[in-house]
C-alpha positions, 0 to 999 in steps of 0.5 A, a space after each residue: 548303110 548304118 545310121 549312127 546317133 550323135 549326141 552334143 556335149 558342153 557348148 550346145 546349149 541355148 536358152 529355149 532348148 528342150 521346150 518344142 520337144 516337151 509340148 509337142 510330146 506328153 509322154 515325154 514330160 515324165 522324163 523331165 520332172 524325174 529329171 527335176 526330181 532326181 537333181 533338186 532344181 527347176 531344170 525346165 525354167 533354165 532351158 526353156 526361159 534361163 537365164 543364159 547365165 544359169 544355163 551356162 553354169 556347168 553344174 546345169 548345162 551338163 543335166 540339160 544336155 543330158 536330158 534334151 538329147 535322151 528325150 530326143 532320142 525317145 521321141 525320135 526312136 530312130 534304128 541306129 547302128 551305133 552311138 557315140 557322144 562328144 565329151 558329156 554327150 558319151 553319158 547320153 549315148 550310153 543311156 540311150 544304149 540301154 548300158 545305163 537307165 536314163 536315172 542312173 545316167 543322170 546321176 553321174 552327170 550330177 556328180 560329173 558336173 558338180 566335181 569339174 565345176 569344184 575342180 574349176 574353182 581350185 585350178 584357174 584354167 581354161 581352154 583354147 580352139 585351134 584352127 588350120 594346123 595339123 594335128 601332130 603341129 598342136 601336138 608338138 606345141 603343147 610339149 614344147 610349152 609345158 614347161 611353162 605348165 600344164 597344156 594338152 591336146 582336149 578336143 580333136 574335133 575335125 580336121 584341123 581343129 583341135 582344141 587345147 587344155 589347161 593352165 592359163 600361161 601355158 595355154 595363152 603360150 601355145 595360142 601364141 606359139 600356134 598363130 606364129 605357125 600359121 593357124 587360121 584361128 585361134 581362140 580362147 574359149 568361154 569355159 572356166 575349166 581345163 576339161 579333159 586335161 590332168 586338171 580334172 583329177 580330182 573330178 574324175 576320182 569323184 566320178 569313177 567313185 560314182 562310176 563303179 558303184 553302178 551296174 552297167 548293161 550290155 549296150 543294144 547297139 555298139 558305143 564309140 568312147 572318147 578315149 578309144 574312138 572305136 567300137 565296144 560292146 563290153 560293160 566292164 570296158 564301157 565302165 572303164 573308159 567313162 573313168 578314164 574320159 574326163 582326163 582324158 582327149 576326146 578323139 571325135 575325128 577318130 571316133 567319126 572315121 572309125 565309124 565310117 570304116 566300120 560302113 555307117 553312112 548316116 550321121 544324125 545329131 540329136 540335141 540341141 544346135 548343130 555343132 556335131 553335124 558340122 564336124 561331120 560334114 567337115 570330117 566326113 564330106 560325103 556322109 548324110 548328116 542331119 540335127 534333129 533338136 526336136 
């Protein structure tokens, strides 16, 4: 029975997170100042103390999330089969692989966040859960709706739960569309971005910019990407998906079976909350699932 690491993307964050981790372990708090080194701010004071307004900023959330969830992993050390990340979390896994240094990993999230927060600022847009259709319903709605503008398919979470990005009226228009087809929720989400949609090119020109200006590693233990949701072992092809991901949806139902498929079993979520590890537990009933924030 394999074990697989997971590790939260943008959503996970709160106010304390981190803190139990930095006290409860000396050799840790290295990473944390060469994180506040290498970023130019006092990330320690956003997790530990925030405020909840500056944690939320995604020029911060993203460093936060990437350090909480390598430190986790380093206290943890826990023998995996396999790695995976929702959206930012991919950074975290493939540092925790050993594709990237925890240097280099976080150096990309800085241009990573940097760039979706300037892509925000110039596009009005946003982002929308959808609940209790199936996937193929979503799909169809966001065709229908895009002559309206641009609107896609970002986040297949779970089940029935998928999320959708892009402009304001053409998302506010599939958010109608789907509660007249019967969705069980539908909800706007509080981001001020289109994430993982056609929106984010301008960032992700920047990222792959970054991207392929550093060396990546054979990873130790096979990483599932987003884009593909199965696994790979390939740097240059690793390289080539981390580009491609931030317009690209996240396929974490996908990524979920295909690791079920492939004999892993155990699913342990390491950051903070516990978003992933009830994704899990909705995809994969029968998997043994934990969080591990500390």
């Amino acid at each position: 029975m394999g074990v697989a690491l997971l590790f939260p993307g943008q959503g996970s964050q709160g106010v304390g997170m981190g803190r139990a981790l930095y006290e409860a372990h000396r050799e840790l708090r290295g990473l944390f100042e060469e994180a506040e080194s290498i970023l130019g701010m006092p990330l320690r004071q956003y997790m530990f103390e925030g405020p909840a307004e500056a944690l939320q900023r995604t020029s911060v959330t993203q460093p936060a999330l990437y350090l909480h969830g390598y430190a986790v992993a380093q206290a943890r050390k826990i023998p995996a089969a396999a790695v995976a990340g929702h959206s930012l979390g991919e950074f975290t896994a493939l540092a925790v692989a050993g594709v990237l240094s925890f240097a280099d990993g976080l150096r990309l999230v800085k241009v990573r966040a940097d760039s979706m927060q300037a892509a925000c600022d110039a596009h009005p847009s946003t982002m929308a859960a959808i609940i209790g259709l199936e996937d193929k319903v979503v799909e169809d709605l966001c065709a229908e709706a895009s002559s309206i503008g641009i609107v896609v398919p970002a986040n297949y979470n779970s089940p029935g739960q998928l999320v959708i990005s892009g402009e304001l009226a053409a998302v506010e228009a599939v958010m109608e569309r789907a509660k007249a087809a019967g969705a069980k929720l539908v909800k706007k989400l509080a981001v001020n971005g289109a994430f993982h949609s056609p929106l984010m090119e301008s960032a992700r020109h920047n990222l792959a910019e970054a991207i392929e200006s550093l060396s990546f590693q054979k990873p130790q233990i096979p990483v599932y990407p987003n884009v593909t949701a199965t696994a790979e072992t390939d740097p240059a092809k690793l390289k080539s998906l981390l580009i491609q991901q931030l317009t690209a949806p996240v396929r974490w139902t996908q990524t979920l079976q295909g690791m079920w498929a492939d004999g892993i079993r155990t699913f342990y979520e390491l950051g903070p909350g516990n978003v992933l590890a009830g994704l899990t537990r909705r995809t994969l009933p029968e998997a043994v699932v934990a969080s591990y924030d500390s």
